[in-house]
N, C-alpha and C positions, 0 to 999 in steps of 0.2 A: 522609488517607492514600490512596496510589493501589492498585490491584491487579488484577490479571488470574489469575485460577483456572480451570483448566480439568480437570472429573473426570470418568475415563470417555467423552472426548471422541471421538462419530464423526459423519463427514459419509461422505453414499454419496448416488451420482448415477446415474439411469437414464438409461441410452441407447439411443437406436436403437429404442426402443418403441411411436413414434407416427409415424403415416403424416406425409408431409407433402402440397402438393397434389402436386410434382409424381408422387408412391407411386401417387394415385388417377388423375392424368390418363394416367401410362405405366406399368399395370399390369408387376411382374415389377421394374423398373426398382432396387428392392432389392436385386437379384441382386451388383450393382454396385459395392453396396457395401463399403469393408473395416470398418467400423461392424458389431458384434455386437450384438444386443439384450441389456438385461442392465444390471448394477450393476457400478458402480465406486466401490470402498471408499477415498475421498481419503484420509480419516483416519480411524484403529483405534484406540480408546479411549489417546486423549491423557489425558494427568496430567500437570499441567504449571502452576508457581505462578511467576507474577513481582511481586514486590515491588518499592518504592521504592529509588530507586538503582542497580537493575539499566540494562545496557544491554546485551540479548539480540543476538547476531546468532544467523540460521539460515542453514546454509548444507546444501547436499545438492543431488543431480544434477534434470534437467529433469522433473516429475514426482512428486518425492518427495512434494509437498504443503505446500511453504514458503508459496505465494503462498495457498493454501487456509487454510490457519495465520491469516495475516494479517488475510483478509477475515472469517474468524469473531470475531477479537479488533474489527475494525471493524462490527461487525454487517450486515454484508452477506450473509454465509452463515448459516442458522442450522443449530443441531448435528440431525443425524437421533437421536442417540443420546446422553445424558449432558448434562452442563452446560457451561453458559461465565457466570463468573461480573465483569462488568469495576467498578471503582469509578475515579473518574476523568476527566474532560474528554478525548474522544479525537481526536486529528488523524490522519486516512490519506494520504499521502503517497503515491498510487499514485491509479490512474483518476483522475488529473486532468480529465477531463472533465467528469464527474457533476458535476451542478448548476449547470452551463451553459445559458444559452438563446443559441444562435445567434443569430437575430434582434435581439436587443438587443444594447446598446451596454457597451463592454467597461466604462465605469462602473456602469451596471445590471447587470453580471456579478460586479461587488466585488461589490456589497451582496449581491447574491443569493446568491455562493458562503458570505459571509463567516456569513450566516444561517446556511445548510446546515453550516456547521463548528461551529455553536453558539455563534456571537457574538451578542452581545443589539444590537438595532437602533441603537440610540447607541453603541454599541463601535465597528461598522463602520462608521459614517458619520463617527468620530472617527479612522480608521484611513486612509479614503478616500485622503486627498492623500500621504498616507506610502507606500502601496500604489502608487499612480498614480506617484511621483518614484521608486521602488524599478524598477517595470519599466523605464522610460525610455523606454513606448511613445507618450505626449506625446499630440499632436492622434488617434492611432487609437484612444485612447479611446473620442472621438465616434461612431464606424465600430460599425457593427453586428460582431459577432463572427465572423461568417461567412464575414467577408472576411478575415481576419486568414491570416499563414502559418503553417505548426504552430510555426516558431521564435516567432512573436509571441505565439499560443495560450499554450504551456509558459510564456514569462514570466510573460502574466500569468495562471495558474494558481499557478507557484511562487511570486511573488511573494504574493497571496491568501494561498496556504493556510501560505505561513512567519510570516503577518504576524499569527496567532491564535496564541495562547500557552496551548496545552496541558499538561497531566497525563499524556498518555502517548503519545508519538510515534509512528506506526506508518511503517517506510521499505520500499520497495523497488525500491534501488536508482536512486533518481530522479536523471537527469541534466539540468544547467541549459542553454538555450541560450542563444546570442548568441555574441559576441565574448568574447575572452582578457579582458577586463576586467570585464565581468559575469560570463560566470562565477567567476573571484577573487571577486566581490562574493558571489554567492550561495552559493558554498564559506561562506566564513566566514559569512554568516547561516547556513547551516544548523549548522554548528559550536555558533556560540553557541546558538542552539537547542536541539542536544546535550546540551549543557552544563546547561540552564535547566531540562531539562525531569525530570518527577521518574521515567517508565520510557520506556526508547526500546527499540523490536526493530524490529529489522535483520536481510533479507531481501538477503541479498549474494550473488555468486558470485565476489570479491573476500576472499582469503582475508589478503591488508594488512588491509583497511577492517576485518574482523573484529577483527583484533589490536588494531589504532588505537582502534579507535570503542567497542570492548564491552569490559565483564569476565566476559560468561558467553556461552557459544556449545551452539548444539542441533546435532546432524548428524542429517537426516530422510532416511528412504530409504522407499518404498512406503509412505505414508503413515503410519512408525511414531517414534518418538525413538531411535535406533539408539548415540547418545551424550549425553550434558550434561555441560561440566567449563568450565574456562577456556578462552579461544581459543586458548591457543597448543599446547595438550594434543591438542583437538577437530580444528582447522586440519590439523594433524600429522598424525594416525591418519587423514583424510577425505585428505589428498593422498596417503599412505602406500598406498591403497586402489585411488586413480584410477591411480598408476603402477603 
């Protein structure tokens, strides 16, 4: 059974609180800045439970703390305050970078990404040539990564991180590139993905993709749950608000 419980849940970020060099090398040069020193409360004690079969989207304006949301359910953040409880194989669908070595070769980037997502060493090197035929990046394999374009990059990142078959999807808003025909191709893998996977939350400002893709939707504002119902409820009362 998969799950994500969060009780009590706060993330709070200081800023502005430490010199940097340049503070020390042009005394006063703080003056300058529009940065106050001080706490910034992301998220205010979240309560917040997803179960199997859900497919959460969050949706709310720049700031509200969706993308914050995200990276605590991906253990990237950890809470200042309260719990986060996850059961579950977890995919992040977002910072496609992390777990990149430049310098090596976009084959030594499978295996290595595919590690980092929590594939067991024979998973990924079972996955390899399915990964490699999925992007269609062919001989820049061999090409150290560093040379790659971001359109080559994002392939194969998405291609990697769709080709592990997770317990709970985490998206935000991830766009595929290349051509009108790969992308076709990686729409409908992520779909079936969708589909496959036992909880997805979705990070949209896409209030279709909400209706389409979820049956439970959050609307966050200043870091708090301002709504939780169905999307098309949630959707509704969040554009009813914006106009």
């Amino acid at each position: 059974m998969s799950r994500i419980e969060f009780e009590n849940l706060g993330i709070a970020f200081d800023i502005g609180s430490k010199k940097g060099v340049k503070d020390i090398l042009i005394p006063g040069s703080q003056r300058f800045s529009k940065i106050e020193s001080g706490t910034i409360n992301a998220l205010k004690s979240i309560n917040l439970t997803i179960k199997d079969g859900e497919r959460l989207a969050i949706i709310g304006h720049n700031g509200a703390g969706k993308s914050t949301i995200l990276k605590v359910m991906a253990g990237i953040y950890a809470p200042t305050t309260g719990t986060v409880k996850t059961q579950g194989r977890v995919s992040a669908m977002f910072e496609l970078a992390t777990g990149f070595e430049m310098e090596q070769s976009g084959w030594d980037n499978i295996y290595l990404r595919g590690l980092m997502l929590g594939e067991t060493p024979k998973g990924i090197i079972d996955k390899m040539q399915e990964i490699a035929e999925f992007s269609e990046l062919g001989e820049f394999l061999n090409m150290p990564v560093k040379y790659y374009s971001s359109g080559m990059f994002i392939r194969l990142a998405f291609s990697v991180s769709t080709a592990i078959e997770p317990d709970i999807l985490l998206l935000d808003e991830v766009v595929a590139s290349g051509d009108a025909a790969f992308i076709a191709k990686a729409k409908k893998r992520m779909n079936d993905m969708i589909e496959k996977t036992k909880i997805v939350v979705l990070v949209t400002h896409g209030m279709g993709d909400a209706i389409a893709l979820c049956n439970r939707c959050i609307w966050m504002e200043q870091g708090n749950i301002l709504m939780d119902g169905t999307p098309k409820d949630v959707t509704e009362a969040y554009t009813r608000s914006v106009l």
